[in-house]
N, C-alpha and C positions, 0 to 999 in steps of 0.2 A: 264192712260198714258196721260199726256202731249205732247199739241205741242208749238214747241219753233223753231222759224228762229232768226238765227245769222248769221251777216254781221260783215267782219271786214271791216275797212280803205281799200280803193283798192289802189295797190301802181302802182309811175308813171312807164311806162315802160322805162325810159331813162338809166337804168341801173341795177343791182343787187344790192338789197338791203344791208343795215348793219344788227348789231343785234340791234342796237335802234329800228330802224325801224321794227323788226321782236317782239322784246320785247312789243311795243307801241302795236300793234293790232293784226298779222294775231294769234299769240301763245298763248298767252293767250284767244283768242277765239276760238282757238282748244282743248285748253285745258278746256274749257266750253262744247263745245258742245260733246267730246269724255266724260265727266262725266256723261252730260244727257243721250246719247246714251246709258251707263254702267247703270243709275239709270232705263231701260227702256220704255225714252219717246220718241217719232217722234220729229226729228230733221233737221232743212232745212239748212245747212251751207254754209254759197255764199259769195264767193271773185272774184277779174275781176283784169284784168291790167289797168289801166290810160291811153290810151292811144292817148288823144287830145291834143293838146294846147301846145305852143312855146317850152316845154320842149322834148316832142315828135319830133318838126322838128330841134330841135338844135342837139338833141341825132343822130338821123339821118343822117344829114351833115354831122358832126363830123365822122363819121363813114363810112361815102362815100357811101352811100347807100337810095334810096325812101324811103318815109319811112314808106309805107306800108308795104314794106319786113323788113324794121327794126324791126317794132312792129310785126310782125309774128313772125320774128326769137326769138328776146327778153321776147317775150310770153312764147314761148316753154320755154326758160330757165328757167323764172321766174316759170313757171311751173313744171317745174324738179327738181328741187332746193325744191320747198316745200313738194315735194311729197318725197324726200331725206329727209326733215326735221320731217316727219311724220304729216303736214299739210292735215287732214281731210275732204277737202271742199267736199261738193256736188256737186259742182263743181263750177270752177274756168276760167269765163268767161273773152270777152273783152268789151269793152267799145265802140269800133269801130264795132261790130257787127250790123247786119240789123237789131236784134231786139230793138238794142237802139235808132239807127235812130228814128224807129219808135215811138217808147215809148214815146222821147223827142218830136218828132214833134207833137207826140200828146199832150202834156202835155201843151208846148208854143201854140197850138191853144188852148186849154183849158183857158188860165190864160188870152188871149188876150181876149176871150169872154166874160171871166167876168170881165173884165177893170183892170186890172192888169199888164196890159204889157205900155209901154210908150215909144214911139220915139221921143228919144233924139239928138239933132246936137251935136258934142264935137271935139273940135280940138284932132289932131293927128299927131305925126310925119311922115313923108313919106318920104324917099328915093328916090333921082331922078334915079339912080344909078339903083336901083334893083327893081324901077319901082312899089312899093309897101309902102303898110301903115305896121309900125312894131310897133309891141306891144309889153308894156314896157322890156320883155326881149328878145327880138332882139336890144335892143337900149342898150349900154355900152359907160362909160368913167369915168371921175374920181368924185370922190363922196364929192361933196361941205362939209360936215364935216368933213371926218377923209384924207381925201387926198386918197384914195383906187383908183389906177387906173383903174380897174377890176367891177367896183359896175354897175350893173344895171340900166335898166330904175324905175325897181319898188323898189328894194331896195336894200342896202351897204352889201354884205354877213360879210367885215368886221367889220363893228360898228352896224350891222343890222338896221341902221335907214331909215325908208321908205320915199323912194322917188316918184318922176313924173319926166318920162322922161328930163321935160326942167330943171328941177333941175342940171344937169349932165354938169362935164366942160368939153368940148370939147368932144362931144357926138358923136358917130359911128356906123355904121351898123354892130349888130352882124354876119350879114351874109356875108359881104363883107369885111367890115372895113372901107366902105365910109365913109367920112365928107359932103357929098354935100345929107344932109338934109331940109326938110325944113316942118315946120308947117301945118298941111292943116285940112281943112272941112270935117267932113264924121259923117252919122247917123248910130246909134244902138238902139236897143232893150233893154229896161230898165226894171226889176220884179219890180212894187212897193210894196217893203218890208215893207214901212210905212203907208202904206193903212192897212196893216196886224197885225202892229203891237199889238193890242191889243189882237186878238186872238192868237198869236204869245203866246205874253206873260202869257196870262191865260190857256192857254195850259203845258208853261214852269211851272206854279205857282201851277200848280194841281202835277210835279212830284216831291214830298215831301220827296220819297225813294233816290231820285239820289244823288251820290256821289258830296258830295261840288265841287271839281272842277271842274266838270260839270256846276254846276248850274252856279256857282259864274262866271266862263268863257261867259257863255251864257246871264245872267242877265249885264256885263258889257258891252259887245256890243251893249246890247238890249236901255241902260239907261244911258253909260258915256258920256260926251261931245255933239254931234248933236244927239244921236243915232242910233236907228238904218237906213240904209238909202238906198235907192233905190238903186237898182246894175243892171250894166250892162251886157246881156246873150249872144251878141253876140262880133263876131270880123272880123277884117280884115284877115283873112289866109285860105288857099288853104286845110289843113287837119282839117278834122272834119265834123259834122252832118250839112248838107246843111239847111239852116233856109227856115223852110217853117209853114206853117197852117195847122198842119195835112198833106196830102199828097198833098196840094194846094200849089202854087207858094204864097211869100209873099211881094207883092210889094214894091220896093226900097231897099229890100234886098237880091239882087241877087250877088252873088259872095262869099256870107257870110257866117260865119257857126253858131253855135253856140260855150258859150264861155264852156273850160272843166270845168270849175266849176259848169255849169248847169246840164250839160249830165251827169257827174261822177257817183254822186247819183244815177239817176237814172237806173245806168246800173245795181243797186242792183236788181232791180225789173226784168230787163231785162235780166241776169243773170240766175235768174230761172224759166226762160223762154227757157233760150238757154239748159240750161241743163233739162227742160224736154222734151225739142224739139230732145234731143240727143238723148235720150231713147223712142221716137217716141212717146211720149203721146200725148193727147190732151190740147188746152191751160186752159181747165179746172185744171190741174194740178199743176200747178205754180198760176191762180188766185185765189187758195183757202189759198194758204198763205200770198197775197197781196190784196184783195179785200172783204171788210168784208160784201159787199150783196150776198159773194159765197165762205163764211165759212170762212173766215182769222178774224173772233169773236172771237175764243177761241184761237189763238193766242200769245202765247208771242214773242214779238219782241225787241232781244238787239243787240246795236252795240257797239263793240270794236274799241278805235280811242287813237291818241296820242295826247294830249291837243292844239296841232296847227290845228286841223281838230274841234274841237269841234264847234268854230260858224257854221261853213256850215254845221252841224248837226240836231244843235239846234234853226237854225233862217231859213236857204237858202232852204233846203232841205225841210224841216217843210213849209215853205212859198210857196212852189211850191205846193206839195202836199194838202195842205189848200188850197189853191187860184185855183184848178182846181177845186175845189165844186164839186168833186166824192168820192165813198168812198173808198179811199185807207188807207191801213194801215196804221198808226205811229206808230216809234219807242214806247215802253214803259220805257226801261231803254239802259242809255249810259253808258258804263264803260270804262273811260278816265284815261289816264297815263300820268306822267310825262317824264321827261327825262332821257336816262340813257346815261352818258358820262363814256368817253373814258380817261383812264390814266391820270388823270387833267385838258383832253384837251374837246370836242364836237366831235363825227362823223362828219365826210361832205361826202357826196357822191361827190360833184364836187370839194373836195384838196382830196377824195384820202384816209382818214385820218381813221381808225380804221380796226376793223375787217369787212370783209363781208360775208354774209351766204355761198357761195361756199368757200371762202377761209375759213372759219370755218368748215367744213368738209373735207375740204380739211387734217385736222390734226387731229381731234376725231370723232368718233360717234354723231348721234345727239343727243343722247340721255344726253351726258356730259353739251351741249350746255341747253338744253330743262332746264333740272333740276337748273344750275343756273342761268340762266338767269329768268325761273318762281318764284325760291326762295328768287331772289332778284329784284324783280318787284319796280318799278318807281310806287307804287302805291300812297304814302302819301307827298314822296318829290323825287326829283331828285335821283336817284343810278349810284354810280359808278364802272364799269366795272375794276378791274385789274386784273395781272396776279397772283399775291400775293393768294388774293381772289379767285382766281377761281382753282387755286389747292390745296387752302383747302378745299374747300365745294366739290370737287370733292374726294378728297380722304378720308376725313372722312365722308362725306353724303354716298357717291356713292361706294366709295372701303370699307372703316372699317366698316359701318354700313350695308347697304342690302348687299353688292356684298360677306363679310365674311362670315353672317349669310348663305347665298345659299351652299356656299361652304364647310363650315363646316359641316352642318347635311347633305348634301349629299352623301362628300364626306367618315364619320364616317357610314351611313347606309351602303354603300357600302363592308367599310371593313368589317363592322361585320354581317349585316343582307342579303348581294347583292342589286342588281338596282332592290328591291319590297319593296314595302310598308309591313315593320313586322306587326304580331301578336303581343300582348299585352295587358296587363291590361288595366282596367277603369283609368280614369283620377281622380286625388286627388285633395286636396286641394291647393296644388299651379298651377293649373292646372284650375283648376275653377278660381281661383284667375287673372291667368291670362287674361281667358274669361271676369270678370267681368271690368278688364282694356283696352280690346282689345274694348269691346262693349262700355262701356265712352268713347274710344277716336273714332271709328269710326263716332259715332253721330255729335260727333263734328267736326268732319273731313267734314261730312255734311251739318251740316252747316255753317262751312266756305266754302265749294264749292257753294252750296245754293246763299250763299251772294255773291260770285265772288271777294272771301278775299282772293285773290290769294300768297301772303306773308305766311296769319296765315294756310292756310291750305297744304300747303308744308310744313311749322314746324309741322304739325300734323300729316303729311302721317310720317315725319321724328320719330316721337314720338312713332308711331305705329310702327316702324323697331326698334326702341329703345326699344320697349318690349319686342319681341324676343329675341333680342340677352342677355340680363337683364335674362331673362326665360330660356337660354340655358346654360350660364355661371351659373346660381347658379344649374339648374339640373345637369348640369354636365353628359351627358349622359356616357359618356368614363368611368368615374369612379364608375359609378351605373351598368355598363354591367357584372363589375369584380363579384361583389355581387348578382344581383340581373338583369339577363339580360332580365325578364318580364319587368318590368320595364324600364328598359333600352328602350327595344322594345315600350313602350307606348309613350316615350316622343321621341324619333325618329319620327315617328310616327305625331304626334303634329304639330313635326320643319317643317317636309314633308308637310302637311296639310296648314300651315305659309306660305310655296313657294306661294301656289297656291291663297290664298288667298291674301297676298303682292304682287301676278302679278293682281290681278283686282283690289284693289286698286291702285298701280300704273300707271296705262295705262293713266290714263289723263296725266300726267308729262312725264313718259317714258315709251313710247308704244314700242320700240323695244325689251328693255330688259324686258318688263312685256311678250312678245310673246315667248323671250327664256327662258322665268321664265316656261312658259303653258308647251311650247313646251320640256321642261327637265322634267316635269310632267306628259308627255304624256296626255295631255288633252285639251280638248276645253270649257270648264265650263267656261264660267265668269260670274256664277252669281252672282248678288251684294249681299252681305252679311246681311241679314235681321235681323242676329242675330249671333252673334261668334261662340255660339257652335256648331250650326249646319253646319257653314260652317268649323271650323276643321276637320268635319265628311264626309266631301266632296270626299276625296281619303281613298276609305275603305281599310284596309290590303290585302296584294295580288296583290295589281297597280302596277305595275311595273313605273320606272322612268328611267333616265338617269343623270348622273353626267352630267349639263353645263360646258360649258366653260366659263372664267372670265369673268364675267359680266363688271365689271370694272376696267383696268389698271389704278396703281395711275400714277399722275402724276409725274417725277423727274424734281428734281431742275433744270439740265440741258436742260430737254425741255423745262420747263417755263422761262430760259435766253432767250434761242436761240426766241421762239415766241415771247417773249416780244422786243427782239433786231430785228424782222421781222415786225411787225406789229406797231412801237413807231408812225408811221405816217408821212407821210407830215408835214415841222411847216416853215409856212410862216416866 
């Protein structure tokens, strides 16, 4: 048995996610670490909400509410939502917790002691109006390239080209709507990243397994134009980790916090912390997966992110963690995704604009969701979401292929044998035959999970329901009962045996319908199949079962108008 901690992306709490955003990280690293759990190894699985920085107090405002009760409230959601989603965390922490405080403030005296931290003076806009210094996005107006009145201090949502607040014509307080700005003086907290850089990079140079985007992401920030470059970790705003030295006061930084791009990360560590804090352990418990002088050695450490998270991955988060010269873990492998758009257009959480996780539940199961959205992963390039798509792969993946198979020899044992597994003969040569196809594609099904080939090994779980059904149509059991009802009985029998082993393979993809797969089997075995024949032999004759209910309703035409004329989007 292996141990493996997985992190995905923590998302910001300013709202409820889409499915880009659910596709890019928390899903697909559910659906990792529920296969290690099924292969049986020890598994640490830790996600948090975002909960710092400008996006957090706009969310907030907007909402008429502190916004410390925002982020409690929008926690809970966000947490409900995944736990609806079949989102396996170990738990699913904040960002704003006391253990992060801590964590970061240790970390920034850490990096300060060994000369890595630098204060910098840097102009700032500041509002005479709301008596404060705003950061780039609290500052709005129209966006010197494309004319977008709406763009940003830091960047154009419509032409996305990155700005600096003075860039902005006729510039305004997001918070108020003032014009009576004005430029001013103020010092921050600077990580030198380029002090780092070389270990940085022969750190990135040694991971030789990681997925090109990855790298190629990581190496271009590291090496394109000035490269990579000092970053600043604090700010001017009222929410967030008070900037201190460890639990000491840090002078001329008082009123300051830290910036969310520093603390984020860290809450991964801090995280499981909080969750073993919850279950009353000691902090031994959480640092044996994060501290390798007290076992986080043997180790493996992957995170799941969407390719706009990958430098603060691969440079910021690495840089903090190196530059405190302790020994804390590093990632070993990042597994990065592309983008998945929306009907020709982009998601946006701020137009409004595709589906989002409650509203996706709001109309199927999640399991509808899970399956294609894992089967059409953003892994190699961009994918795109339509409705077209999505009730094909639902009703010939999910209804013709497993959800008939269940129904059929169910429903066929029922009428001729009742809800028990029959007696029958030995298994023959198509029967073996079977076995020795079920055992090739299983392996393989392994090692694309293995790899975290999240594409090819959905076509191969797919491949594995394709033998079955392949196996049932040419036995023919109905017409073999007439003749020969031993027989009959053995390959009933078989299809029975298929259920339960198609429910442990499936649970990484779709854990609800692999539960009512068990639970129509009467059974709690998920053991992983170490060899096909034996696990056909898993439900001996005389198990009683149950006829499920549809696993999966297809979709009609008519519901995929009406969703697709619900959900077209916002279109500027």
């Amino acid at each position: 048995m292996a141990r493996h901690l997985i992190t995905s992306a923590i998302p910001y709490i300013n709202g409820i996610k889409h499915l880009g955003n659910l596709v890019g990280s928390q899903l697909p690293a559910d659906l990792f670490a529920r296969y290690l759990r099924g292969r049986g190894h020890e598994v640490m699985f830790i996600c948090a909400t975002d909960e710092h920085g400008t996006p957090a107090e706009l969310a907030a405002a907007k909402a008429g509410q502190p916004v410390a009760v925002f982020c409690a409230q929008m926690h809970e959601t966000q947490a409900d939502i995944a736990r609806r989603f079949g989102l396996s965390f170990d738990h699913f922490g904040r960002s704003s917790s006391q253990r992060n405080h801590v964590l970061t403030q240790h970390f920034a005296g850490k990096l300060d002691e060994n000369g890595y931290i630098a204060e910098v003076e840097e102009s700032q806009v500041y509002s005479i109006d709301d008596g404060r210094f705003l950061p780039d996005r609290y500052i709005e107006g129209t966006c010197p390239n494309c004319g977008y009145d709406k763009a940003r201090g830091d960047q154009c949502e419509n032409c996305t080209k990155q700005l600096d607040p003075t860039d902005l014509i006729e510039p305004r307080s997001a918070i108020s709507g003032s014009t009576n700005l004005e430029v001013r003086a103020t010092k921050h907290l600077y990580l030198r990243q380029r002090a780092l850089k070389d270990r940085i990079a022969e750190w990135i140079d040694s991971k030789t397994d990681w997925p090109i985007l990855t790298t190629s992401i990581a190496r271009k920030w590291l090496n394109d134009g000035d490269g990579l470059q000092d970053r600043g970790i604090t700010r001017d705003l009222d929410w967030g980790i008070p900037v201190k030295k460890g639990d000491q006061p840090w002078p001329g930084m008082e009123g300051k916090v830290f910036y969310v791009w520093f603390d984020a990360p860290i809450e991964y560590i801090a995280a499981t912390a909080e969750g073993t804090d919850a279950h009353g352990l000691p902090d031994s418990a959480w640092r044996r997966w994060w501290r390798l002088d007290e076992g986080a050695g043997d180790v493996t450490y992957t995170q799941f992110m969407g390719k706009d998270n990958v430098p603060f991955h691969t440079l910021s988060f690495p840089a903090t963690i190196i530059g405190s010269g302790e020994p804390w873990k590093l990632v070993d492998y990042i597994k990065s995704f592309n983008y998945l758009t929306y009907d020709g257009g982009q998601f946006s959480t701020s137009q409004g604009r595709g589906v989002f996780m409650d509203q996706a539940l709001s109309i199927l199961p999640a399991d509808y969701w899970r399956w294609w959205l894992l089967s059409h992963a953003p892994e190699s390039g961009d994918s795109e979401f339509t409705w077209d798509n999505f009730q094909q792969s639902v009703n010939k993946d999910l209804a013709d292929v497993l959800g008939n198979f269940v129904s059929r020899i169910t429903k066929f044992c029922r009428s001729k044998f009742g809800e028990v597994i029959p007696e029958g003969g030995s298994y023959g040569p198509e029967e073996e035959a079977l076995t020795q196809a079920l055992t090739t594609r299983i392996r393989a099904y392994e090692g694309f999970m293995d790899g975290m080939e999240v594409r090819k090994s959905a076509a191969e779980l797919r491949a594995i329901w394709v033998l079955g059904n392949e196996y049932l149509q040419a036995a023919a059991p109905w017409s073999t009962f007439k003749t020969d009802p031993e027989k009959a009985a053995m390959q009933v029998r078989l299809g029975l045996n298929l259920i339960r082993l198609y429910a442990v393979l499936s649970a990484p993809f779709i854990p609800f319908a692999s539960d009512a797969m068990l639970d129509a089997m009467r059974t709690g075995n998920r053991d992983w199949p170490k060899d096909a024949r034996t696990a056909l032999d898993a439900l001996p004759a005389g198990h009683a079962f149950t006829v499920p209910d549809v696993l999966f309703a297809k979709i009609t035409d008519e519901s995929r108008d009406e969703w697709q004329d619900r959900f077209k989007g916002i279109r500027d």
